[in-house]
The first five atom37 places (N, CA, C, CB, O) and aatype in JSON, in Angstrom:
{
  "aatype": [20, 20, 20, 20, 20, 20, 20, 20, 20, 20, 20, 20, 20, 20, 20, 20, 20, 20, 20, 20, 20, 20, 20, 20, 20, 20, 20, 20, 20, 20, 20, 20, 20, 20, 20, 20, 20, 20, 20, 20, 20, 20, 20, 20, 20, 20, 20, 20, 20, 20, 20, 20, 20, 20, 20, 20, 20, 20, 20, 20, 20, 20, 20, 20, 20, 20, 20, 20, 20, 20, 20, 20, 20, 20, 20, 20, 20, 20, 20, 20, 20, 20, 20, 20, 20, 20, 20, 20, 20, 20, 20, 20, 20, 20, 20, 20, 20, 20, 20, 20, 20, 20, 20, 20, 20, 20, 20],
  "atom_mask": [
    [1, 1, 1, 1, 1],
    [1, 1, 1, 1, 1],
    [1, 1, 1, 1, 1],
    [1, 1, 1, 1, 1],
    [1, 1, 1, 1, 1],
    [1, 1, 1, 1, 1],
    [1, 1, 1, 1, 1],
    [1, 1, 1, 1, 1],
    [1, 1, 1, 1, 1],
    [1, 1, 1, 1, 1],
    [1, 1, 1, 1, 1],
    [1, 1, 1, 1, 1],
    [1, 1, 1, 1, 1],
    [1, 1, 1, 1, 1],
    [1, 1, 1, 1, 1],
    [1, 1, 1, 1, 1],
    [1, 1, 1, 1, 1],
    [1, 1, 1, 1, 1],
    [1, 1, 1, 1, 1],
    [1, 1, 1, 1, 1],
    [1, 1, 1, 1, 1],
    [1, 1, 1, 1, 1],
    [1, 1, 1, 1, 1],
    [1, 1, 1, 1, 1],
    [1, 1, 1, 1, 1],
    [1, 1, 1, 1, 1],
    [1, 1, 1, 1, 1],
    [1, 1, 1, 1, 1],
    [1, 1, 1, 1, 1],
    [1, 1, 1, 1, 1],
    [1, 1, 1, 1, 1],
    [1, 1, 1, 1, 1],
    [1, 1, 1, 1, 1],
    [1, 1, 1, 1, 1],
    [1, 1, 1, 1, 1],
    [1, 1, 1, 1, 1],
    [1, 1, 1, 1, 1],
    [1, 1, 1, 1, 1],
    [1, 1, 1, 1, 1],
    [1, 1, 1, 1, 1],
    [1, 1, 1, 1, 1],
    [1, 1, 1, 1, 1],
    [1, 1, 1, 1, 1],
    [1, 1, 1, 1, 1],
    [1, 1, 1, 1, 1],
    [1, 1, 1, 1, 1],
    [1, 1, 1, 1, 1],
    [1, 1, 1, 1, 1],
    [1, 1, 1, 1, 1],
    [1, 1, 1, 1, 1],
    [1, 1, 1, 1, 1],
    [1, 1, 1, 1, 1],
    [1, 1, 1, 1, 1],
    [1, 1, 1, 1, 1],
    [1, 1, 1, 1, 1],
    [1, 1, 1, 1, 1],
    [1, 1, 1, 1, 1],
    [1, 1, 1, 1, 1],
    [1, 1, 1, 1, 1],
    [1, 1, 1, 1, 1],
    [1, 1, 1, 1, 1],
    [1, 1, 1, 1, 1],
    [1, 1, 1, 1, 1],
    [1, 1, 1, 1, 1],
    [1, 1, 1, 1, 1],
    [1, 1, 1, 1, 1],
    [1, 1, 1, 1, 1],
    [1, 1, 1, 1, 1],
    [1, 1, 1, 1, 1],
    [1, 1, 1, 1, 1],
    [1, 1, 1, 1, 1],
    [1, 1, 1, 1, 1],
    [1, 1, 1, 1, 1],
    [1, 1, 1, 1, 1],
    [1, 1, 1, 1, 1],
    [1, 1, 1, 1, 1],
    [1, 1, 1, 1, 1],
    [1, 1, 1, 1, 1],
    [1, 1, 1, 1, 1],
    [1, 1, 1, 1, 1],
    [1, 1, 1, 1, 1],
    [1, 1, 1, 1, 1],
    [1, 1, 1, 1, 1],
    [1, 1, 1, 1, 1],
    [1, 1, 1, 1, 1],
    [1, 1, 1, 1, 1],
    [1, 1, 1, 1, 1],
    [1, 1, 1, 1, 1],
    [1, 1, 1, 1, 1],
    [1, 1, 1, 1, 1],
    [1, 1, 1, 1, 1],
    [1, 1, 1, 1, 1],
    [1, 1, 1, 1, 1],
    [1, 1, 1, 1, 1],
    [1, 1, 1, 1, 1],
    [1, 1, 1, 1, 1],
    [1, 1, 1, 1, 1],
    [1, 1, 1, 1, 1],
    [1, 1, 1, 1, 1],
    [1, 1, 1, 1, 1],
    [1, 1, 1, 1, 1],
    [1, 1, 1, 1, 1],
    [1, 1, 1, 1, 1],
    [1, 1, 1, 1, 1],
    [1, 1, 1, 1, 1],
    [1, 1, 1, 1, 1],
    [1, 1, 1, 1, 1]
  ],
  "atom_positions": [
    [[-10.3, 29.61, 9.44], [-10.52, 28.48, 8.54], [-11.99, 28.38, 8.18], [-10.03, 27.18, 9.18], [-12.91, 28.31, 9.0]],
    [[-12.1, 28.36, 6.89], [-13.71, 27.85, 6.71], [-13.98, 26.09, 6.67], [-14.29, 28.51, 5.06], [-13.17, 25.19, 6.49]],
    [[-15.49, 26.04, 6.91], [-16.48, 25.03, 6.82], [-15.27, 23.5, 6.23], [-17.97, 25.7, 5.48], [-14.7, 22.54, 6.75]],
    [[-15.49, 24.28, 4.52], [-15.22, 22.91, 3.97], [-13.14, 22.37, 4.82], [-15.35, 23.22, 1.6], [-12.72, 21.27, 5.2]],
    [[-12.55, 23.51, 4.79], [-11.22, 22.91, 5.33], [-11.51, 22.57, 7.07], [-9.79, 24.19, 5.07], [-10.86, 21.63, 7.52]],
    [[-11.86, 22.85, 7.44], [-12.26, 22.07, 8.73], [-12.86, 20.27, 8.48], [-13.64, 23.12, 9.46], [-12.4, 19.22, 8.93]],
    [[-13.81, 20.48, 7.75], [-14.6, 19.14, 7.4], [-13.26, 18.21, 6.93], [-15.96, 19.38, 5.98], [-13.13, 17.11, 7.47]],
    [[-12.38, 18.61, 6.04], [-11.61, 18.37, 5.35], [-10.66, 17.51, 6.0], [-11.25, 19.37, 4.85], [-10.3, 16.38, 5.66]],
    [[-10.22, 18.39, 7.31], [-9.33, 18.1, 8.03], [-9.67, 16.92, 9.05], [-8.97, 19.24, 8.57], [-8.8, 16.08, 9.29]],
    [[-10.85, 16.86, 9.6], [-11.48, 16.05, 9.91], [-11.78, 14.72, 9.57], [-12.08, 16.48, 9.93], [-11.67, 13.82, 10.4]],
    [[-12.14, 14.52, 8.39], [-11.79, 13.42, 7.69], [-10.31, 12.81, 7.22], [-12.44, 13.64, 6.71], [-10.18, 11.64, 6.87]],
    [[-9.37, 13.63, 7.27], [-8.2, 13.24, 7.14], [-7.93, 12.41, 8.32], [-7.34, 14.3, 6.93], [-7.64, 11.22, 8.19]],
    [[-8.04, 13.15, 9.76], [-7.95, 12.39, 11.09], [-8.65, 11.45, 11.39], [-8.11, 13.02, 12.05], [-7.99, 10.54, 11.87]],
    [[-9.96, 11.2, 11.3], [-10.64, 10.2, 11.22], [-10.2, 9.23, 10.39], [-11.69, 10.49, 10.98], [-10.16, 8.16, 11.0]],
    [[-9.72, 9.11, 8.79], [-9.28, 8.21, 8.03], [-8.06, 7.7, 8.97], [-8.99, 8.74, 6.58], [-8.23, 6.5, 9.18]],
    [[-6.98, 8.14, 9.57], [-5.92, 7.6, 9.69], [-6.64, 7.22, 11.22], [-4.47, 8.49, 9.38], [-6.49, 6.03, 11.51]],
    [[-7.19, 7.83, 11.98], [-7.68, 7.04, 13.26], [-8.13, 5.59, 12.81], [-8.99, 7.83, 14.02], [-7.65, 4.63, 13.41]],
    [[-8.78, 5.45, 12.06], [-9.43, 3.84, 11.58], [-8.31, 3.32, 11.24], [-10.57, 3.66, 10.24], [-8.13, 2.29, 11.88]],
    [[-7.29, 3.6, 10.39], [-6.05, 2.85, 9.93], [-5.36, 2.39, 11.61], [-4.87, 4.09, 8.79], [-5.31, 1.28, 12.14]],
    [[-5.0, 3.41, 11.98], [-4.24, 3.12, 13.54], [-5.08, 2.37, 14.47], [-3.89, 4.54, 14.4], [-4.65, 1.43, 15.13]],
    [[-6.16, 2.75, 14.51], [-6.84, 1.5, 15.51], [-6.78, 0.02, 15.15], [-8.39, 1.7, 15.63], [-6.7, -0.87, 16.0]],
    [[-6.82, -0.23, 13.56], [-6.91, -1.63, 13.2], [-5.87, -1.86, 12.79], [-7.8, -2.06, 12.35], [-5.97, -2.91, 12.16]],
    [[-4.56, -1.38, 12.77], [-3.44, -1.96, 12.02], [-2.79, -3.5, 12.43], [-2.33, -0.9, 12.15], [-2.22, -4.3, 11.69]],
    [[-3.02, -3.58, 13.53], [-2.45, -4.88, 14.48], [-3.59, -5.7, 13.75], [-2.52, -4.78, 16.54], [-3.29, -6.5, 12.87]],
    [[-4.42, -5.56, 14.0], [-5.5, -6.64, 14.21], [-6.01, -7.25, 12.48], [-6.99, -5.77, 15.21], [-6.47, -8.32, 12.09]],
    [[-5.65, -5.92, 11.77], [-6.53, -6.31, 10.25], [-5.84, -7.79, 9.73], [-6.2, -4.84, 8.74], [-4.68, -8.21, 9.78]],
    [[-7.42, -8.54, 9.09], [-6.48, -9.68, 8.15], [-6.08, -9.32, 7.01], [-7.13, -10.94, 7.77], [-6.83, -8.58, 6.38]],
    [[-5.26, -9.56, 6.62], [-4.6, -8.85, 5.55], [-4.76, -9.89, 4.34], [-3.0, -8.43, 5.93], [-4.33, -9.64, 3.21]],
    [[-5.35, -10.98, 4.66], [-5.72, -12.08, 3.45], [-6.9, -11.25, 2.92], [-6.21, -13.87, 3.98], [-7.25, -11.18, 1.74]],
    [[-7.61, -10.5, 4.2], [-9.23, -10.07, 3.77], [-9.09, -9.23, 2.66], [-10.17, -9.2, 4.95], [-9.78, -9.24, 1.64]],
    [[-8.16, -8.51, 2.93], [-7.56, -7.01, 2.56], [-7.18, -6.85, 0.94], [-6.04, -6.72, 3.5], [-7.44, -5.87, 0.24]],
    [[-6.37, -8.34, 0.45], [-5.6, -8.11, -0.5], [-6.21, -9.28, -1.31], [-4.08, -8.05, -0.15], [-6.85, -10.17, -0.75]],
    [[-5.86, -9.23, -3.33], [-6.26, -9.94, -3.56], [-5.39, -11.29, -4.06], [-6.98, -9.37, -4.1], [-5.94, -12.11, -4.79]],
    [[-3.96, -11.47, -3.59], [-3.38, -12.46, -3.31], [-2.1, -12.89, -1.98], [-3.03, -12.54, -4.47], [-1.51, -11.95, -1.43]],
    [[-1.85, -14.02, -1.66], [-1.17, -14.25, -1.2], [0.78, -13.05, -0.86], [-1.48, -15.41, -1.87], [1.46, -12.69, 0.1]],
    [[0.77, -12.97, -2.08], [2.01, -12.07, -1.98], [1.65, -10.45, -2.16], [3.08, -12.55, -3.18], [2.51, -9.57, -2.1]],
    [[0.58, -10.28, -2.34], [-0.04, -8.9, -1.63], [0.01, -8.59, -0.04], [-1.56, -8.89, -1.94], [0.55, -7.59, 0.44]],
    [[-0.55, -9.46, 0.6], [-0.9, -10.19, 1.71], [0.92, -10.19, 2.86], [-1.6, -12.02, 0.95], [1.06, -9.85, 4.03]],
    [[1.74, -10.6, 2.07], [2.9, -10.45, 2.04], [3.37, -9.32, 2.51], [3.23, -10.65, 1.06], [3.78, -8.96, 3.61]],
    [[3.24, -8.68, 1.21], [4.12, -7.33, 1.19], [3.83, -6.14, 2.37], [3.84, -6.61, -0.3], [4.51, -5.23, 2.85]],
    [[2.21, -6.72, 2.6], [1.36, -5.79, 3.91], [2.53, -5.91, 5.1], [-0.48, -6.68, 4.58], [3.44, -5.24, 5.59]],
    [[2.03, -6.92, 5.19], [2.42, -7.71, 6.96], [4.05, -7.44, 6.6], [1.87, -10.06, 7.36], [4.58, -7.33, 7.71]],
    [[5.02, -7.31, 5.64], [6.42, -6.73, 6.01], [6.71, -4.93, 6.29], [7.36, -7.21, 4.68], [7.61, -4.23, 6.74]],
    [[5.4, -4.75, 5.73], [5.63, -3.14, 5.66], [4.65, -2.96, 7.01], [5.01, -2.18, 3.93], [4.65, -1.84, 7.53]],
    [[3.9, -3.9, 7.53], [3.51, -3.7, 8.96], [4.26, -4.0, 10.24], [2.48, -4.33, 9.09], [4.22, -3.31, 11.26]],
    [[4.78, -4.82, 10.1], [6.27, -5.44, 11.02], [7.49, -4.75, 10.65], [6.69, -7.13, 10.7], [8.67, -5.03, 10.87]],
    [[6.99, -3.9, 10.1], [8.22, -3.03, 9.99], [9.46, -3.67, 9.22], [8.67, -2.66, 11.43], [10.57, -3.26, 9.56]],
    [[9.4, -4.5, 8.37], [10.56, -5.59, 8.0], [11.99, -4.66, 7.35], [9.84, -6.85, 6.6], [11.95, -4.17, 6.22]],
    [[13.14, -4.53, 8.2], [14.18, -4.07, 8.17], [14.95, -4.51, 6.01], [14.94, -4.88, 9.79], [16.07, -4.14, 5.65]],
    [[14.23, -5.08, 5.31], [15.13, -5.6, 4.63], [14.23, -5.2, 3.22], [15.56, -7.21, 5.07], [14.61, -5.19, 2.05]],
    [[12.5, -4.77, 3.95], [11.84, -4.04, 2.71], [12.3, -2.81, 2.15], [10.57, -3.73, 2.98], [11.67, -1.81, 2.49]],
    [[13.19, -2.68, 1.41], [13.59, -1.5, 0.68], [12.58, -0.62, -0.32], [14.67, -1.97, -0.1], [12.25, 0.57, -0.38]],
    [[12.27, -1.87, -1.06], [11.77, -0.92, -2.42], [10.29, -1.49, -2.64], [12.86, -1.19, -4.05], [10.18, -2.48, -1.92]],
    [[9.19, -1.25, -3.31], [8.09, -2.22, -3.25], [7.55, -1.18, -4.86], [6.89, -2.29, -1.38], [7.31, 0.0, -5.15]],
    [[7.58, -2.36, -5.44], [7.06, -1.95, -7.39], [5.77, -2.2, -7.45], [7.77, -3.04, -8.84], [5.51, -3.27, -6.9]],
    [[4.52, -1.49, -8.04], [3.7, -1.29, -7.96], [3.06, -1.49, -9.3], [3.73, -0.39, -7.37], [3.48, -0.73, -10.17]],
    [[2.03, -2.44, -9.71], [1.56, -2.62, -11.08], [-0.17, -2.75, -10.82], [2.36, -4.1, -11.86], [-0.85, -2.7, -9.8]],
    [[-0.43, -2.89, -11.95], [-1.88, -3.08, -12.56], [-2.09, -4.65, -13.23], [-2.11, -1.84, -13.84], [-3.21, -5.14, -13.12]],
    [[-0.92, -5.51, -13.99], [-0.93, -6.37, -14.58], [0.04, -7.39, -14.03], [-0.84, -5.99, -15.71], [0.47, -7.25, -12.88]],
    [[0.32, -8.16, -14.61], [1.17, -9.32, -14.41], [2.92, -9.12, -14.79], [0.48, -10.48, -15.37], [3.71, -10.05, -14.67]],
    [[3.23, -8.08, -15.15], [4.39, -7.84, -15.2], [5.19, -8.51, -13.82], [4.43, -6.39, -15.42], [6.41, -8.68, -13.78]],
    [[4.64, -8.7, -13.17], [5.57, -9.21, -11.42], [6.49, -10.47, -11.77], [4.22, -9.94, -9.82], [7.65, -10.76, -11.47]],
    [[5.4, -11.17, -12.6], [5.65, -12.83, -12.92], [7.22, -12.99, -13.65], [4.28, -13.49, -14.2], [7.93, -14.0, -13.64]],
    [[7.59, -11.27, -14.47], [9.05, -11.72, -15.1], [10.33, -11.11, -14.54], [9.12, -11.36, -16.61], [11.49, -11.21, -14.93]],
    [[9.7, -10.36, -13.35], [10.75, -10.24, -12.65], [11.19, -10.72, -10.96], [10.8, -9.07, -12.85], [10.27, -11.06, -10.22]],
    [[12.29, -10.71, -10.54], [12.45, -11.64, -9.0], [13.54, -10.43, -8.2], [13.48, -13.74, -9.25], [14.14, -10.77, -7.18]],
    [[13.69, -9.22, -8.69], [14.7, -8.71, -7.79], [14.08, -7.97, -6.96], [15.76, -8.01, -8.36], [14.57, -7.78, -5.85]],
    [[12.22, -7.08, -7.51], [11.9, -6.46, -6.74], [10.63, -7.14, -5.73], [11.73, -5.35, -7.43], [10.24, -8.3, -5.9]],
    [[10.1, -6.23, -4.7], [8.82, -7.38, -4.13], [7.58, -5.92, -5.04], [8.64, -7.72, -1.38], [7.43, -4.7, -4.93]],
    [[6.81, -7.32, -6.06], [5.84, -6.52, -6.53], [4.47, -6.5, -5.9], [5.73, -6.81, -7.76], [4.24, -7.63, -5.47]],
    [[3.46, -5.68, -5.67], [2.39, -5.78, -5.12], [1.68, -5.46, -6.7], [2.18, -4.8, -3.7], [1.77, -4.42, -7.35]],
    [[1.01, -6.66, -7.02], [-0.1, -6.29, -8.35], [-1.97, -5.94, -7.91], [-0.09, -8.01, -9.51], [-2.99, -6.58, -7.66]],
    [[-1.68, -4.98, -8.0], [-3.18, -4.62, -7.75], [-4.57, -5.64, -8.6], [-3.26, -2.9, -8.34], [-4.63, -6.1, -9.74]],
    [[-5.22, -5.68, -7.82], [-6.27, -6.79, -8.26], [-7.86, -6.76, -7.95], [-5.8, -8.04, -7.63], [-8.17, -6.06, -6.99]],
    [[-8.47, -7.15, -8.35], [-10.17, -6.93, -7.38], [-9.92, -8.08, -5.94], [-12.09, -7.74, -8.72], [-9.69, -9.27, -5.73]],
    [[-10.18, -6.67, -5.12], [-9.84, -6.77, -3.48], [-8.63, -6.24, -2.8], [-9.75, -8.14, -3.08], [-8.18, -6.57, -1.71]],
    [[-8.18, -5.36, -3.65], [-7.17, -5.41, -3.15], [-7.12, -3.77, -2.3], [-6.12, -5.83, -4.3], [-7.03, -2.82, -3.07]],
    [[-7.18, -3.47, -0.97], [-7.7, -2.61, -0.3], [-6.74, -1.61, -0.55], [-8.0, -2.95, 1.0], [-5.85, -1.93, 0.23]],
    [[-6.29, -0.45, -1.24], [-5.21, 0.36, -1.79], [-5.39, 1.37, -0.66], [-5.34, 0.92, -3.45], [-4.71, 2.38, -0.9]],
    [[-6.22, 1.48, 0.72], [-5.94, 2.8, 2.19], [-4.88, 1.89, 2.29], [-7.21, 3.16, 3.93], [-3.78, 2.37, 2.04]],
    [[-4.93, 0.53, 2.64], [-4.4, -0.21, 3.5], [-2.66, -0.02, 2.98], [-5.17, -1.77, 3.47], [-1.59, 0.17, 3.55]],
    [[-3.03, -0.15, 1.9], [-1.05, -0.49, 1.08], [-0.86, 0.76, 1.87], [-0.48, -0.35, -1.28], [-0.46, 0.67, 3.03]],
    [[-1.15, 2.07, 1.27], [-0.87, 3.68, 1.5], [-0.64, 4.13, 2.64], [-1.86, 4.5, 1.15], [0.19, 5.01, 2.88]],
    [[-1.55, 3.41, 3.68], [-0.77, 3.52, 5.16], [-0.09, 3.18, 5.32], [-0.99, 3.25, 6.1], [0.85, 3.92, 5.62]],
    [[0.11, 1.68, 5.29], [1.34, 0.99, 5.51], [2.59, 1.05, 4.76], [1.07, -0.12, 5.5], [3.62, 0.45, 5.1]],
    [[2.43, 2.04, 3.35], [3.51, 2.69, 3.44], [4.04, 3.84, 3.84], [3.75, 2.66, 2.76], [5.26, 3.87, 3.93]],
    [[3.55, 4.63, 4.06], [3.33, 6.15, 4.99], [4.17, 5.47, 6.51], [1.05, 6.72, 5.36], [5.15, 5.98, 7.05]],
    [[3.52, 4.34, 6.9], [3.96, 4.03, 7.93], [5.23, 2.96, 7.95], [2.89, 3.68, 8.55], [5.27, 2.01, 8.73]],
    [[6.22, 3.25, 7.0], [7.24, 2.32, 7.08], [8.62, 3.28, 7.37], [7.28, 1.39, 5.66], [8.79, 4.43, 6.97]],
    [[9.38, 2.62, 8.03], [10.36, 3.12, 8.54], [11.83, 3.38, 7.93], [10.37, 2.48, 9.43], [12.69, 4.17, 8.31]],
    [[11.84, 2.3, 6.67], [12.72, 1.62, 6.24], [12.61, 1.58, 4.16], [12.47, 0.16, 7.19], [13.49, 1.32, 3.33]],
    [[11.37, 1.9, 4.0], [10.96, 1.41, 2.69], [11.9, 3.19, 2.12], [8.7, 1.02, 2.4], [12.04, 4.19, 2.83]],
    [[12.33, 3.0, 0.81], [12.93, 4.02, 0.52], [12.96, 4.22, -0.74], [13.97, 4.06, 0.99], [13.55, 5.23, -1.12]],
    [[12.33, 3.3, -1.76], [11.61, 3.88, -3.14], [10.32, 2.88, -3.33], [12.76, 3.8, -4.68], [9.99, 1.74, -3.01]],
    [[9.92, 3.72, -3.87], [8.09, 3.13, -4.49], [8.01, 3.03, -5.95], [6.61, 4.38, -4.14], [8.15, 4.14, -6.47]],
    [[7.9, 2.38, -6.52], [7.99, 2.37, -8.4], [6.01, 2.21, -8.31], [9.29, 0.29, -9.51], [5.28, 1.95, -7.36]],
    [[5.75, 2.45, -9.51], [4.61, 2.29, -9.97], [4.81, 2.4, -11.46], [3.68, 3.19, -9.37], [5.37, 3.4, -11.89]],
    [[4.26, 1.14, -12.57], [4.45, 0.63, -13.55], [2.92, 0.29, -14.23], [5.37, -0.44, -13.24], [2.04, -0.19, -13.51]],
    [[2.66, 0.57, -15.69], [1.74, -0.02, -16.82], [0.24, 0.23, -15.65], [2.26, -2.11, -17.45], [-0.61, -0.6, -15.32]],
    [[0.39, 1.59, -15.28], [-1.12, 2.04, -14.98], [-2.0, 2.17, -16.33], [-1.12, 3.55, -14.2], [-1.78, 3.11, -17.1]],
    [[-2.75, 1.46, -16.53], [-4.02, 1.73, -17.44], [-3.1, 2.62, -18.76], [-5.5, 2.87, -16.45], [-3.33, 3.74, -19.2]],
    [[-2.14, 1.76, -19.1], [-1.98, 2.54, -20.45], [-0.45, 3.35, -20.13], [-3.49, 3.79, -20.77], [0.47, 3.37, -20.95]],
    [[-0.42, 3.82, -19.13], [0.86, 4.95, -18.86], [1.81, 4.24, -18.53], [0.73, 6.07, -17.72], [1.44, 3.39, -17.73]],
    [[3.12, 4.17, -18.82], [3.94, 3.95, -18.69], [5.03, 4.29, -17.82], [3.95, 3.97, -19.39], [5.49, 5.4, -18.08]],
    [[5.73, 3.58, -16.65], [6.45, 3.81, -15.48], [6.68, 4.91, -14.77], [7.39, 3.49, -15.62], [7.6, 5.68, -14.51]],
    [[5.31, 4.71, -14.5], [5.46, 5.94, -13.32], [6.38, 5.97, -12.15], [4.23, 6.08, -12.63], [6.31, 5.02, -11.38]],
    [[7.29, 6.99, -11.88], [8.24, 7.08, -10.6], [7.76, 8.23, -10.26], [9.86, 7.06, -10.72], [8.18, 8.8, -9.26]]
  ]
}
């Protein structure tokens, strides 16, 4: 293996060591930039048996719909933190992502 994939690899382990050491403990109000951000963390951290699906936006699209749980990205809103905690869900079994900067529904 060379230099840079060693370094590489290294930082991969280190990133998820910081995620795993603080997962219990992080505030997740700190983390996110609303209340039902904040939410969606702490079910996909508790492992919540009933989080299936979690829709993913840039804008306010969340506000016209009620079937899925949306996480709207916002200033503060810590996007390692979502990514672990979905990496680390047991139960979650589709991810939508919607109206990125122009593009249209990403799956």
């Amino acid at each position: 293996m060379d230099v840079e994939t060693n370094r590489q690899r290294a930082m991969e382990r280190r990133d998820f060591d910081y995620y795993e050491a603080r997962a219990r403990g992080v505030i997740l109000a700190g983390i996110t930039s609303c209340e039902n951000n904040a939410e969606i963390l702490r079910r996909l951290r508790d492992q919540d048996t009933y989080l299936l699906d979690i829709s993913i936006t840039d804008d306010d699209i969340a506000d016209d719909e009620d079937d899925n749980d949306w996480f709207t990205i916002g200033e503060g809103d810590d996007l390692g933190w979502l990514g672990y905690f979905i990496g680390k869900s047991k139960y979650l079994e589709e991810l939508f992502i919607f109206s990125w900067e122009g593009v249209e529904h990403i799956e």
